[in-house]
C-alpha positions as CSV (number, residue, x, y, z in Angstrom):
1,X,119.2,-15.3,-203.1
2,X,120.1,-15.9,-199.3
3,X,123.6,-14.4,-198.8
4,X,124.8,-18.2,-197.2
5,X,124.2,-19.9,-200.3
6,X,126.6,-18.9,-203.2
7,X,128.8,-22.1,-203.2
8,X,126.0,-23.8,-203.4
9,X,124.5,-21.6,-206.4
10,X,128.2,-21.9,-208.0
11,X,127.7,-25.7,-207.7
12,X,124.1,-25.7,-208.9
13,X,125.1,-23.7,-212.0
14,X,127.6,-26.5,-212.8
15,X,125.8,-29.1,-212.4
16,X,123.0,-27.4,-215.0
17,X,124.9,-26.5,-217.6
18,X,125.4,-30.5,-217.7
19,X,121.9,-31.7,-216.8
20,X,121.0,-28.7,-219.8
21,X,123.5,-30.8,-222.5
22,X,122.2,-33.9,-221.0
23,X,118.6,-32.9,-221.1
24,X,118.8,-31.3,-225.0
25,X,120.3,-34.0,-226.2
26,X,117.0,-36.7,-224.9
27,X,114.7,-34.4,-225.9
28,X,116.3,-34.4,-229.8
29,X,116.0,-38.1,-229.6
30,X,111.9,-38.0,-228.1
31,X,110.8,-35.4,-230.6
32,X,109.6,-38.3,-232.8
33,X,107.5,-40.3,-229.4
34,X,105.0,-37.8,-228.9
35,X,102.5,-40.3,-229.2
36,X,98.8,-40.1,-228.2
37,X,98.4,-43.9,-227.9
38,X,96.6,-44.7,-224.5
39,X,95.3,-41.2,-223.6
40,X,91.7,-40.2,-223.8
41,X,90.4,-36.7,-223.3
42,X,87.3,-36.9,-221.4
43,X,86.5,-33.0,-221.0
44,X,87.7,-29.5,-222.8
45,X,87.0,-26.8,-220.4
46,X,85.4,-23.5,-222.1
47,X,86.0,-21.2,-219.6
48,X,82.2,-20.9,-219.0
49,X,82.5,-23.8,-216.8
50,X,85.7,-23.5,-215.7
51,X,89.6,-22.2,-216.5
52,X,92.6,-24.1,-215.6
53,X,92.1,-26.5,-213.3
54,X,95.1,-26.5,-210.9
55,X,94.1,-29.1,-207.9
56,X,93.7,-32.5,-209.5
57,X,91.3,-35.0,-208.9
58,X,89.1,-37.1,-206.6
59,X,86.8,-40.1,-206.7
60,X,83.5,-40.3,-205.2
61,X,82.4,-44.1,-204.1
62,X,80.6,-44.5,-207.1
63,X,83.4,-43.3,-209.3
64,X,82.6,-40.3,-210.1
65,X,85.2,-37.6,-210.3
66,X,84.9,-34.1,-208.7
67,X,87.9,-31.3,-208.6
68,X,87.9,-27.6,-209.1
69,X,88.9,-24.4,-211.6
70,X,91.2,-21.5,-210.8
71,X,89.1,-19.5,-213.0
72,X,86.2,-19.5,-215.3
73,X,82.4,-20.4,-214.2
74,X,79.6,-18.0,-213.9
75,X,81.8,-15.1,-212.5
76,X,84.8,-15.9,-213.3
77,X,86.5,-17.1,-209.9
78,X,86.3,-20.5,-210.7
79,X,84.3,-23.7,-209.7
80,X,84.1,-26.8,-208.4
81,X,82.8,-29.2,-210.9
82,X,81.7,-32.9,-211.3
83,X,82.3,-35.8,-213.6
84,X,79.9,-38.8,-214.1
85,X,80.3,-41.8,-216.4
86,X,78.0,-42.3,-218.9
87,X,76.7,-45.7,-219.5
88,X,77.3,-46.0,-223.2
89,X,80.8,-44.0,-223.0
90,X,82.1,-40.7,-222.2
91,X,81.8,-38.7,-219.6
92,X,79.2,-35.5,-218.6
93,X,80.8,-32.1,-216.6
94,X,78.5,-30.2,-214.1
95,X,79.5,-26.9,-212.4
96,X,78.4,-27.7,-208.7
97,X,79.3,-24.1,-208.1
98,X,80.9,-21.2,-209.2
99,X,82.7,-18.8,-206.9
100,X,81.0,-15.0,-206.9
101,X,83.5,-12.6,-205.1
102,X,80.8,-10.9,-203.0
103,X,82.7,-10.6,-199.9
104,X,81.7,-14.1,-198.5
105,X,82.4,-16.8,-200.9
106,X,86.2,-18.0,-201.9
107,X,88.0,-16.7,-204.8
108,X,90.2,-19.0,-206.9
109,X,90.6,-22.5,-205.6
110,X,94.4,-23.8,-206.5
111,X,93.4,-26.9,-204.0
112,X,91.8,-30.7,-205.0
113,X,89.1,-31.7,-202.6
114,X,88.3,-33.8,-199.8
115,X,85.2,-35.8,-198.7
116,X,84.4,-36.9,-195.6
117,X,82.8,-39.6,-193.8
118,X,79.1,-38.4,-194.9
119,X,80.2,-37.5,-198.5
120,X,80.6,-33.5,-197.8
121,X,83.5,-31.9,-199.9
122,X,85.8,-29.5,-198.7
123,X,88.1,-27.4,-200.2
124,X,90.2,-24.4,-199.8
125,X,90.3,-21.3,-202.2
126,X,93.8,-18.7,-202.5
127,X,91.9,-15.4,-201.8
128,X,88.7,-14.0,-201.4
129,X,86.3,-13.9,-197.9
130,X,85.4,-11.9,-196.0
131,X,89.0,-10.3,-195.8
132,X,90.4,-11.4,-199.4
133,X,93.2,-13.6,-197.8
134,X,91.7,-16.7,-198.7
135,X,88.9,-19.0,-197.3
136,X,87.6,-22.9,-196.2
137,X,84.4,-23.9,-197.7
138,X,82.6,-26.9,-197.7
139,X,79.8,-28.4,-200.0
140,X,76.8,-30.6,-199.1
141,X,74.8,-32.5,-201.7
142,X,70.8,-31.7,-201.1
143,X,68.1,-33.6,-201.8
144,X,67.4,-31.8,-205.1
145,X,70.4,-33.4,-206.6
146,X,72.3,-29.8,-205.9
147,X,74.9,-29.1,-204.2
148,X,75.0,-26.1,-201.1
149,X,78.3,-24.4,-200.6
150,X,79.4,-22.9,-197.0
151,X,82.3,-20.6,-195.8
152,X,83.3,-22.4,-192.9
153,X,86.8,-20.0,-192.3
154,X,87.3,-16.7,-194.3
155,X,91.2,-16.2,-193.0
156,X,92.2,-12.9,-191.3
157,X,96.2,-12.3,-192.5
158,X,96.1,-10.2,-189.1
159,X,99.3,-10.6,-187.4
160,X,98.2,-14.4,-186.1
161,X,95.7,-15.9,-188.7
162,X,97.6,-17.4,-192.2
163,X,96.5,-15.9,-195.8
164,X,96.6,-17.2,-199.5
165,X,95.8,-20.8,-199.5
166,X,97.1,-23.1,-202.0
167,X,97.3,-26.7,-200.2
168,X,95.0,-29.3,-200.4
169,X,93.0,-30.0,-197.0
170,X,93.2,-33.1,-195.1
171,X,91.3,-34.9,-192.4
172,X,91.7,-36.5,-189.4
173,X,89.3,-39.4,-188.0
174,X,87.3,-37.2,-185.9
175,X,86.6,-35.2,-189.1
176,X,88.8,-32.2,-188.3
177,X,90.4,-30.5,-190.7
178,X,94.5,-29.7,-191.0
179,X,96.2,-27.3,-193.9
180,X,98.9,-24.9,-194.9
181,X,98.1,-21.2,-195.9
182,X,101.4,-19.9,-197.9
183,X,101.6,-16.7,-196.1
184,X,100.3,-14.5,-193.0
185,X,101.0,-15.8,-189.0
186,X,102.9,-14.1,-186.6
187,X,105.7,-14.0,-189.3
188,X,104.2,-13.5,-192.1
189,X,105.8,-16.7,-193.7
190,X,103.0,-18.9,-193.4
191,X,101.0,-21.6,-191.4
192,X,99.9,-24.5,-190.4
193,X,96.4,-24.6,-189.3
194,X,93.4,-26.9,-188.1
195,X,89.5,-26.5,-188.3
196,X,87.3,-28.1,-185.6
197,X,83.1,-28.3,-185.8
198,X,82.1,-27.0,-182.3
199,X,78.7,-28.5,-180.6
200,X,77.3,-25.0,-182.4
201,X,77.9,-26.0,-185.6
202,X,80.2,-23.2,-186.4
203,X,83.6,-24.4,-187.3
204,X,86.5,-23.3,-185.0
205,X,90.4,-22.4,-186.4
206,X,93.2,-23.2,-184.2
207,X,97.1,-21.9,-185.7
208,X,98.7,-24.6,-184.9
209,X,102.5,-23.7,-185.9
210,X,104.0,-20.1,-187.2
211,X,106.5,-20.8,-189.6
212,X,110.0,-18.5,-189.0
213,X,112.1,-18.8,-192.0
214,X,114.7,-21.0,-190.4
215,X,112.0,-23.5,-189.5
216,X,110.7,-23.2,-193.6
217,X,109.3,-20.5,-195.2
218,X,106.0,-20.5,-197.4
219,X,103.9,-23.5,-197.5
220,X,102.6,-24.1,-201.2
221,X,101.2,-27.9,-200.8
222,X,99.0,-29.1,-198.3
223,X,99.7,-32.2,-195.4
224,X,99.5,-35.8,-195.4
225,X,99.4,-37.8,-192.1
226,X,101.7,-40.9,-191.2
227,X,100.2,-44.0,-189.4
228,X,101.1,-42.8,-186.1
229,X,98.9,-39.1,-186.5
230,X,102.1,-37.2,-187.5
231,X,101.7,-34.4,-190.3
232,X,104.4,-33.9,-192.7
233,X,104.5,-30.9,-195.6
234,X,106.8,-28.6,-197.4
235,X,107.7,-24.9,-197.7
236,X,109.0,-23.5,-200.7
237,X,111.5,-21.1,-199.2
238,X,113.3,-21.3,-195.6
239,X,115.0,-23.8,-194.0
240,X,118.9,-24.0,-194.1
241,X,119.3,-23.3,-197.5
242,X,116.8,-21.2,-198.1
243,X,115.0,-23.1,-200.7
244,X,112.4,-25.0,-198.6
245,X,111.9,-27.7,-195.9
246,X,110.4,-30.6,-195.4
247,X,108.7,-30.5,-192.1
248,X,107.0,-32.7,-189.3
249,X,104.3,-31.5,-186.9
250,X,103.8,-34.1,-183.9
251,X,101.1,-33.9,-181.5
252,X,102.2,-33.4,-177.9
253,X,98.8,-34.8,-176.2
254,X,97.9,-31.2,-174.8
255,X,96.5,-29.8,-177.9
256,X,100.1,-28.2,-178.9
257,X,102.2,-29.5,-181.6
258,X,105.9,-30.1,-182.2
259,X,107.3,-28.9,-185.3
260,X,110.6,-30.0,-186.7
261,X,112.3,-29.5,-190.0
262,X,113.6,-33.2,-191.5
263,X,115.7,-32.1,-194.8
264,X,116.4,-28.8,-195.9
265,X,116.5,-28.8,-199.8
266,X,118.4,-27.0,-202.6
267,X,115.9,-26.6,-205.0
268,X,111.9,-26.0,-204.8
269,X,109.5,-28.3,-203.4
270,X,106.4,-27.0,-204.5
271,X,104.1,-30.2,-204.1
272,X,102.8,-32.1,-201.4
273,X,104.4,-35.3,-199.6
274,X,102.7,-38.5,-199.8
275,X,103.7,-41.8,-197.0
276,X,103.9,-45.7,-198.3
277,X,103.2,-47.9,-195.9
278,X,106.7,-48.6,-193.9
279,X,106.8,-44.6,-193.1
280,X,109.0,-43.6,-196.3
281,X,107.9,-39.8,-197.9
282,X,108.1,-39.1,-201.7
283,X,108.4,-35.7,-203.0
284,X,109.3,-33.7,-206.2
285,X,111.7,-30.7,-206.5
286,X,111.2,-27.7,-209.3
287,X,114.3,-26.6,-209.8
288,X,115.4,-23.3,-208.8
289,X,118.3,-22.7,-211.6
290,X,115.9,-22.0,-214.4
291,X,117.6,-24.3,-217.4
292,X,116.3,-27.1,-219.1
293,X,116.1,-30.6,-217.2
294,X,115.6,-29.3,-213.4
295,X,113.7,-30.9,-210.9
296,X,113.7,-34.1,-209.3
297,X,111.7,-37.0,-207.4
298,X,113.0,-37.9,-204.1
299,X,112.7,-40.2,-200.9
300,X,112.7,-39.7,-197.4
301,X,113.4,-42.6,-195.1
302,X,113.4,-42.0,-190.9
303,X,116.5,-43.2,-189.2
304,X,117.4,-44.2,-185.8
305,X,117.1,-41.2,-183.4
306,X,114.9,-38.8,-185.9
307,X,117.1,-38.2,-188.5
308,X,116.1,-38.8,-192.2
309,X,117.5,-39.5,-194.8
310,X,116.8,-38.3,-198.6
311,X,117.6,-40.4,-202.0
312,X,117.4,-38.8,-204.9
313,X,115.3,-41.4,-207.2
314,X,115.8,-39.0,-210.6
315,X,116.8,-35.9,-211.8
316,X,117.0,-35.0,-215.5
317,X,113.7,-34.5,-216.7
318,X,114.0,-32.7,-220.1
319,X,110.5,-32.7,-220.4
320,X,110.0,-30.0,-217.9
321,X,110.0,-29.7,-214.2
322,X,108.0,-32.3,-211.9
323,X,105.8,-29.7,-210.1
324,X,102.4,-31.6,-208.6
325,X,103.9,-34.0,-207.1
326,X,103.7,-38.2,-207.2
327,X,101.2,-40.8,-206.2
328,X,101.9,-44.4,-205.8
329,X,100.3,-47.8,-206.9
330,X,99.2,-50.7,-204.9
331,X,102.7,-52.2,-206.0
332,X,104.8,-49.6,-204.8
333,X,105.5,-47.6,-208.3
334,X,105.2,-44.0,-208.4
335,X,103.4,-41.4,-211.1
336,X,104.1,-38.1,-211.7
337,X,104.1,-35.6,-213.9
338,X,106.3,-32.5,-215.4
339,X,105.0,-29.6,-216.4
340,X,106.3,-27.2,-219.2
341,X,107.9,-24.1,-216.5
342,X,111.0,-24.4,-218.5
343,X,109.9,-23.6,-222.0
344,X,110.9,-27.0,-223.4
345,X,107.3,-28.5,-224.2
346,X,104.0,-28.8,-222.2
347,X,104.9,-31.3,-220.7
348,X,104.7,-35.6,-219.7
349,X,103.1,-38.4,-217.5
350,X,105.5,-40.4,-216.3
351,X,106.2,-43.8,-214.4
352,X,109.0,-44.8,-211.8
353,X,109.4,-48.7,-211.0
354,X,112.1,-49.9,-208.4
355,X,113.8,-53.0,-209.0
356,X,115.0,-55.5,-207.1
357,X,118.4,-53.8,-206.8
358,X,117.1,-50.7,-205.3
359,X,117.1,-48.7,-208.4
360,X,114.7,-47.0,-210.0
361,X,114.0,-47.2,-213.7
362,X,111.7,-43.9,-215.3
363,X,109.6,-45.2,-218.1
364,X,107.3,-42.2,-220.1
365,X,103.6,-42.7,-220.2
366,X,102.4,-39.7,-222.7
367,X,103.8,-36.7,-224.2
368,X,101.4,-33.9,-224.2
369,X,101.2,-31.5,-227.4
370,X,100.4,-28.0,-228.4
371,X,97.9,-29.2,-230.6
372,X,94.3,-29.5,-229.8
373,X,92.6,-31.7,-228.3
374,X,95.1,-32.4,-225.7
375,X,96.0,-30.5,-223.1
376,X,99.5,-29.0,-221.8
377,X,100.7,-28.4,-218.5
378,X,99.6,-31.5,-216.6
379,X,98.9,-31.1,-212.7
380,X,98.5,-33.9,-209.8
381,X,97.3,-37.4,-210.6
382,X,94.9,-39.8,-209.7
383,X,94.6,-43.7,-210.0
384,X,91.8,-46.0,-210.1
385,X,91.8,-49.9,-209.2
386,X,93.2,-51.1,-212.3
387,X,95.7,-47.8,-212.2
388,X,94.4,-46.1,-215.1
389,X,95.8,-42.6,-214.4
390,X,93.3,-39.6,-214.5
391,X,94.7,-35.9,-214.1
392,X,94.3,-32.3,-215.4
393,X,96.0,-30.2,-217.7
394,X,96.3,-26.2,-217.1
395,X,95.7,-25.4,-220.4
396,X,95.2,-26.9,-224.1
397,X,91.9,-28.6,-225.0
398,X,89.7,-27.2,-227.4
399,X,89.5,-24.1,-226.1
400,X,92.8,-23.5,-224.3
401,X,91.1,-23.7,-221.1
402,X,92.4,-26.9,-219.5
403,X,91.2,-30.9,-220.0
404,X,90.4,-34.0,-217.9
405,X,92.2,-36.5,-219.1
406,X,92.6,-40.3,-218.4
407,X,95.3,-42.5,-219.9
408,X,95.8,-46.5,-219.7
409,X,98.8,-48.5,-219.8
């Protein structure tokens, strides 16, 4: 624990021991809710073909989903793996590739995927390359109907290059490509970095901040971009608490980019930001105390002069921690989920509405269970037109090896 910080671990510890009551005492009275009504499990992982998938979710244009395994596949270093709709019902799962380890190719992708213009996926895998510290590949659909997967950056951890890559990518309108990687750069505490096809081909890698501790420390989640072509992401560790930043990166015209830290949190935010439409950022904390009912949803709203300011929307979730994040409707509500890190259950779906006064009202979508066929330990979400919510679950399933899932409300 940084040595600045013990009043505010004194007054942490506090506060839990309340938010613990609190929390033990909802979670008596939802025991009974655990109800399956509205949920549909649309694949059971094997492990064959695929284990745990961590990054969530994407939709191709003809709704089709595509999204990736930590493990599993042919060789055991995950997959990225596709969903089609069938036309009477249900839904068929095809490995698009499994990761080998031979030097080249990724190892275990924690990241969700990105298309681009021409309908290529990119993604981002925690280790393996050509140096083991993690890699950028992207896959091409052929005219076979398969799919051809290329290492576009194997990263170095050599003093200036980042390692271990968790984030999701994202891209810019020229088709470049921006991310995090959670450790490695001139300080060994992560980067931020972007990826640029040259007239060649060959994809090009330009660091485009070092993070120094004060600045934030370890980047977990990947970047999302404002209106104006500002990035904005977290760190887990760093900033003036030590327990993460939120960060902005602003291009300075010349190819360099400003960074600047806009809230220093308390506890851990592990997932990534996402922007509505007037400029606001939403987030999740984990928290870092360890008891029942940590974590919490937040707001950022920019100010006059720079400065932002932070609302907490909710904080007591005795359900777990909210780890992966929220996304937001065409209405303005949010979805999240929490996962089961504190022992209490494998976790929930769950939906935020604001109301006219400005406050915001938490309403639970599904309880997940233990018991086969769902899944436990739900990750990032996805929502369609009519915001049905699709996601993944680490684990559960009829094998223990993770589910798709899709639930309606």
């Amino acid at each position: 624990m940084p040595s600045n910080s013990f009043s505010i671990f004194f007054s942490i510890f506090k506060f839990s021991i309340c938010k613990q009551l609190v929390a033990i005492f909802i979670l008596t009275l939802m025991v009974t809710a655990n109800a399956f009504a509205g949920e549909t499990i649309l694949h059971a992982f094997n492990g064959s073909d695929g284990f745990s998938p961590n990054g969530g979710l994407i939709f191709d244009a003809s709704g089709n989903l595509y999204g990736t395994t930590t493990g599993g596949g042919a060789y055991s270093y995950g997959t990225v793996f596709e969903m089609k709709p069938k036309a009477g019902g249900g839904w068929t799962e095809t490995v698009l590739h499994s990761f080998n380890g031979n030097g080249i190719d990724g190892t275990n992708p924690y990241s969700a995927l990105v298309f681009d213009a021409s309908g290529n996926l990119y993604g981002t895998t925690r280790s393996g390359g050509s140096d083991n510290a993690g890699s950028v590949f992207e896959l091409k659909p052929t005219s076979s109907g398969t799919w051809k997967e290329t290492v576009l950056h194997s990263f170095k951890n050599n003093g200036v290059d980042g390692s271990d890559v968790y984030g999701t990518l994202v891209l810019d309108s020229s088709g470049n490509l921006y991310g995090t990687t959670y450790g490695g750069g001139t300080y060994a505490n992560g980067t931020v970095f972007e990826l640029t096809r040259g007239q060649n081909g060959q994809w090009n890698e330009i660091v485009l901040h070092n993070f120094n501790s004060s600045d934030g420390e370890n980047p977990y989640a990947g970047l999302v971009f404002d209106a104006s072509g500002n990035l904005y992401g977290t760190t887990v560790e760093g900033g003036a608490y030590g327990y993460g930043a939120a960060f902005e990166l602003t291009p300075e015209g010349n190819g360099q980019w400003n960074e600047s830290v806009i809230y220093s949190f308390t506890d851990l935010p592990y997932a990534p930001l996402i922007v509505d439409p007037a400029g606001n950022l939403y987030g999740v904390t984990s928290g870092n105390d360890g008891l029942l009912g940590s974590g919490s949803v937040f707001e950022l709203s920019p100010q006059a002069g720079g400065q932002w300011t932070e609302t907490l929307i909710t904080d007591v979730f005795p359900r777990g921690n909210p780890f992966s994040g929220v996304v937001m409707d065409a209405a303005g509500n949010l979805y999240g989920t929490t996962d089961d890190t504190d022992g209490v259950g494998p976790g929930s779906v769950f939906e935020l509405t604001r109301q006219q006064n400005g406050v915001w009202v938490e309403k639970a979508l599904h309880y997940f269970s233990y018991r086969p066929p769902d899944g436990s330990a739900p990750t990032s979400l996805l929502l369609d037109k009519a915001n049905n919510i699709y996601g993944t679950t680490l684990y559960g399933g009829t094998h223990n090896a993770g589910t798709v899932f899709e639930i309606t409300h």
